[in-house]
N, C-alpha and C positions, 0 to 999 in steps of 0.2 A: 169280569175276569182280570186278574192284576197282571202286570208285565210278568213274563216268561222268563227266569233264570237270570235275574238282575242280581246283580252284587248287593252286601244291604245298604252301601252309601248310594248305588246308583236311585234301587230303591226309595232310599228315604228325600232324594231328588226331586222323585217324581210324585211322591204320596202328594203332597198338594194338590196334583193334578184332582183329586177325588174326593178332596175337600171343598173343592172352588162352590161360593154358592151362586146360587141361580139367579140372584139381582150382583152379580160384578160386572155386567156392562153399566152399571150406574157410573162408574171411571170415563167410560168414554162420554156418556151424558154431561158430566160431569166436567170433563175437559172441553167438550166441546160447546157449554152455552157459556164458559169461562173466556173463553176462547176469543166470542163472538163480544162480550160483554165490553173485553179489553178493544177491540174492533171498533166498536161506537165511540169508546172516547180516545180515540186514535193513537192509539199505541200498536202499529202496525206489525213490528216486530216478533211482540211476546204474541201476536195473534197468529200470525202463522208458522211461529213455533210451537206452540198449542196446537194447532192447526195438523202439522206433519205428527207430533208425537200422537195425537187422536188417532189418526190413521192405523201407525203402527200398534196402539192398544188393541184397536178395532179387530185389527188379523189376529193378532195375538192371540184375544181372547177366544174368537172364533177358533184358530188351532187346538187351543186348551179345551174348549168346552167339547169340541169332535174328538179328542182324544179321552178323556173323561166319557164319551161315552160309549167310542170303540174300547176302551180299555177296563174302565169302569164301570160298564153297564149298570150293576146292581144300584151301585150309588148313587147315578144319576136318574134311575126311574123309581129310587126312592124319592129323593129332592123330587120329581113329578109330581109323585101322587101324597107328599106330605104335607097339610094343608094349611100349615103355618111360614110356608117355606115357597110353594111353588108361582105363588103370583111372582115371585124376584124375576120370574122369566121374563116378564112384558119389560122388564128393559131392555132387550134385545129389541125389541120395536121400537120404542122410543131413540136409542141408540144410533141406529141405521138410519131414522130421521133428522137427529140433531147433527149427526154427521154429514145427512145431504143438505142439511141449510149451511154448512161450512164451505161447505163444497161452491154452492149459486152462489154465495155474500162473498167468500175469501177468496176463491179459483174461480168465478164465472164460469163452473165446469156445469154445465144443465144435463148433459149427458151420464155422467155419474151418479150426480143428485136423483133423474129418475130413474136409475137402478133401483140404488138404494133405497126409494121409495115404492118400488116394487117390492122389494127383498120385506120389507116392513111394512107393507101392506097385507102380503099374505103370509107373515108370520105373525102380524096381527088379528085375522080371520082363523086362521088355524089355534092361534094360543088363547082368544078371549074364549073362542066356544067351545075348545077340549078344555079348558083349566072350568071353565063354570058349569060343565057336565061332570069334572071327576068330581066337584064341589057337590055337586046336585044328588049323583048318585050312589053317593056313602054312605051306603048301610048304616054307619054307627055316626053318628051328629056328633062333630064335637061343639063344645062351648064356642059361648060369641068369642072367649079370650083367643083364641086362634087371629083372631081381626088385628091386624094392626097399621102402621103408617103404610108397609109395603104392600097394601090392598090396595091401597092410592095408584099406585101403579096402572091400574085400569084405566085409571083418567090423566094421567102423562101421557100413556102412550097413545092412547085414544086421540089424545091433542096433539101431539106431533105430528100424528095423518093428517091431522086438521091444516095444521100448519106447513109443512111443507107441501100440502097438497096447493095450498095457497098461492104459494112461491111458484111451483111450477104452474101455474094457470096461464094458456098459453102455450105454453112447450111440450106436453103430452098429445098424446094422437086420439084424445075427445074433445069436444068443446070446452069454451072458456067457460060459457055458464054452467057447465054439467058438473067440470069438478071443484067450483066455486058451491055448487048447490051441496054435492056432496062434502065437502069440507063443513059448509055450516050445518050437515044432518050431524056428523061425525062433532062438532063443536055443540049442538045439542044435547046429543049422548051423553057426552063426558062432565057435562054441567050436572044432567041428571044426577049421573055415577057417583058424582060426587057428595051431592046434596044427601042422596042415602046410605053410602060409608060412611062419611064424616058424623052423620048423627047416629050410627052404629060406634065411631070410634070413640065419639065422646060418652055415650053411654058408657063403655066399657070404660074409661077414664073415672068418668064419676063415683058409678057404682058398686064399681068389682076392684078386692084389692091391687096395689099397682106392685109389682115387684123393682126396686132401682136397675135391676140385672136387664130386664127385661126390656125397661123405659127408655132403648136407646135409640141411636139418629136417624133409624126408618121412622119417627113419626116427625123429622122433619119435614117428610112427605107432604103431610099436611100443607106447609106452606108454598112446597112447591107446586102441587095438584094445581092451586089457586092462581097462580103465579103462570103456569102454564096456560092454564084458561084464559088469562087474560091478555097473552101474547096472540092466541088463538083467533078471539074474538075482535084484539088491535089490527089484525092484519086482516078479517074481514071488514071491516070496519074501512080500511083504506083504499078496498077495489067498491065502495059503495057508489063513484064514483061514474065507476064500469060498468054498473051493472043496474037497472033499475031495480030491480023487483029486491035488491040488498038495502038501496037507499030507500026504500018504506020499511024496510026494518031496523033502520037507523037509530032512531031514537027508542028501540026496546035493545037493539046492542049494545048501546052505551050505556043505562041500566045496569042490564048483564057487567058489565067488563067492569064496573064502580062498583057493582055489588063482590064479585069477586077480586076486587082486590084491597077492597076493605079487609075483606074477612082472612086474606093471607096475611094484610100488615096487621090483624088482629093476632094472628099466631103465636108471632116472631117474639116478643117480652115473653109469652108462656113459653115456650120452648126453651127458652134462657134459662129463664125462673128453674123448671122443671131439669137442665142439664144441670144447675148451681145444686139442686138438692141432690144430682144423683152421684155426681163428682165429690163435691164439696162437704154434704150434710154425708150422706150415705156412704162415702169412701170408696166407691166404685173408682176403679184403677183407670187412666186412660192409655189406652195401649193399641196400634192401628188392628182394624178389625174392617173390610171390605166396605160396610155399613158407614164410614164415614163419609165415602163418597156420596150416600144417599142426603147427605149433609149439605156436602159444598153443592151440589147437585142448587135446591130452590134459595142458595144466595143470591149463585150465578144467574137463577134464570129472573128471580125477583129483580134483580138492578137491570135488567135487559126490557122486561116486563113494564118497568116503572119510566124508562124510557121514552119508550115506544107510547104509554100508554099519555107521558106528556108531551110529546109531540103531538101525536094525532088529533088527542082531545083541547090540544092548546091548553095544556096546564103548567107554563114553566116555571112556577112556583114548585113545584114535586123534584125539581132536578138534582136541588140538592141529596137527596133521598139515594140517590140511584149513584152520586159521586161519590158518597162514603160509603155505601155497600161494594162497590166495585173493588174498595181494596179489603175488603172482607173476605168476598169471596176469592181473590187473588190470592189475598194471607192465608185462607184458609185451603186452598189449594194446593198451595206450595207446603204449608204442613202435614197435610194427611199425606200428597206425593211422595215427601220425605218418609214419612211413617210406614208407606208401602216398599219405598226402597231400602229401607233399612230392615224390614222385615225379612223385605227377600235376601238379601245380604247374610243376614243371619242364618235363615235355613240353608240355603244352599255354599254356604261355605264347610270346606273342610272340614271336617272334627276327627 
């Protein structure tokens, strides 16, 4: 139901509210492993001003998305049950995660952090098993082309639980080993998930034609999926220490975490390649569109990823990798930022 007896400017104020799609917490994911990234190589400042403006997306969006759907109803249980569209939701899980690793890393706040990992744990429970039952139960199949980077989203956010479940080991009111065991079921999962998207995405890549329109920055995902996994598994990987029954699976996690983040930095040239033909060759206009946070999104977390992954494993030969991505993701941060504030600038100014 639309606002009640609004002016048409106030109106035309609020119509976005009922546009917003269902992966725009990818912003706050987005800010928030940017955030973290500038953090490590000690640029303290821009980290927790990242940091604070995360926060305020964080409500924001939540506001917008409760009003969108008191307001908006029809539209937002369209975006549900549309099955090219509704996986965008599992970034609100990921989101609520990446913002309670902000929270333990930048605030030493543990009590927030397991909120928000509650908040994201059972909106991860609720959203993987209602989104893969309306998938399940639809009368009419559509094509695999329905498939695309933002299916990946099951294995972000999957990893995030992983991951901050990680962080808090110790601070919640179960055992160290419990949610150490469950973080790595949940880090099994998502390696799964992956392994059978990704060979469905690329099928549809190969053999079905590609539209330029269509070929845009959710299939970045791809390399963040990878990238997340491998933060996943670096941070089990570091309580192996703590735990025994982790240090016999030591040397099949390291495996793990090399395999996938070969196959992320395997991405990273095609996805260039593939944005050069759709800008460059194809003439696709670049103009902000919510989607590019899905972008800066596995910069961020690859240079964080590639970090961690040469520390732990003693690879400091990889360092440089993660230096020059860092202003990658920074530069690219500050210009999709800019693309959303000027966006908004634009609509909501007077005409």
């Amino acid at each position: 139901m639309p606002f009640p007896a609004l002016s048409t400017r106030t109106h035309r104020h609020f119509k976005g509210i009922a546009a917003l799609s269902p992966d725009y917490f990818a912003l706050v994911m987005a800010t928030g492993i940017v955030s973290l990234a500038v953090h490590i190589f000690d640029y303290p400042v821009i980290a927790q001003i990242l940091f604070y403006l995360n926060i305020v997306a964080y409500l924001v969006l939540c506001a917008l998305f409760g009003a969108q759907k008191l307001f908006y109803w029809k539209r937002f249980r369209s975006h549900v049950f549309n099955l090219e569209k509704n996986m965008g939701f599992l970034s609100f899980v990921a989101a609520n995660c990446i913002l309670g690793s902000q929270f333990i890393i930048l605030n030493n706040n543990y009590t927030l952090a397991s909120l928000l990992f509650g908040i994201g744990l059972l909106s991860w429970i609720f959203l993987i098993y209602f989104l893969f039952a309306v998938h399940i139960e639809k009368r009419f199949k559509p094509s695999i082309k329905v498939i695309s980077g933002t299916w990946l989203l099951i294995i972000v956010a999957t990893q995030s639980i992983s991951i901050l479940g990680v962080q808090l080991s110790g601070q919640l009111p179960v055992s160290f080993e419990g949610i150490l065991f469950f973080s790595l079921m949940l880090f099994f999962v998502g390696c799964l998930f992956y392994i059978v998207l990704i060979t469905l995405i690329i099928y549809r890549l190969l053999f079905f034609k590609v539209r330029p329109k269509t070929l845009g920055t959710p299939y970045w995902i791809s390399m963040g999926a990878d990238a997340i996994t491998v933060l996943s598994g670096v941070g089990l990987i570091s309580r192996t220490q703590q735990w025994s029954f982790l240090e016999e699976l030591l040397p099949f996690l390291k495996g793990m975490v090399l395999l996938f983040w070969a196959i992320g930095t395997w991405w990273i040239p095609l996805m260039v390649l593939l944005g050069i033909w759709r800008h460059l060759v194809k003439k696709i206009p670049i103009s902000y569109v919510s989607h590019y946070w899905g972008m800066v999104f596995p910069l961020g977390m690859y240079t964080v990823c590639t970090v961690k992954l040469s520390q732990v494993m003693e690879l400091p030969f990889l360092m440089p990798i993660p230096t020059v991505f860092l202003y990658i993701a920074l530069g690219a941060w500050i210009l999709v930022f800019m693309g959303m504030l000027s966006t908004f600038l634009r609509n909501f100014s007077p005409k």
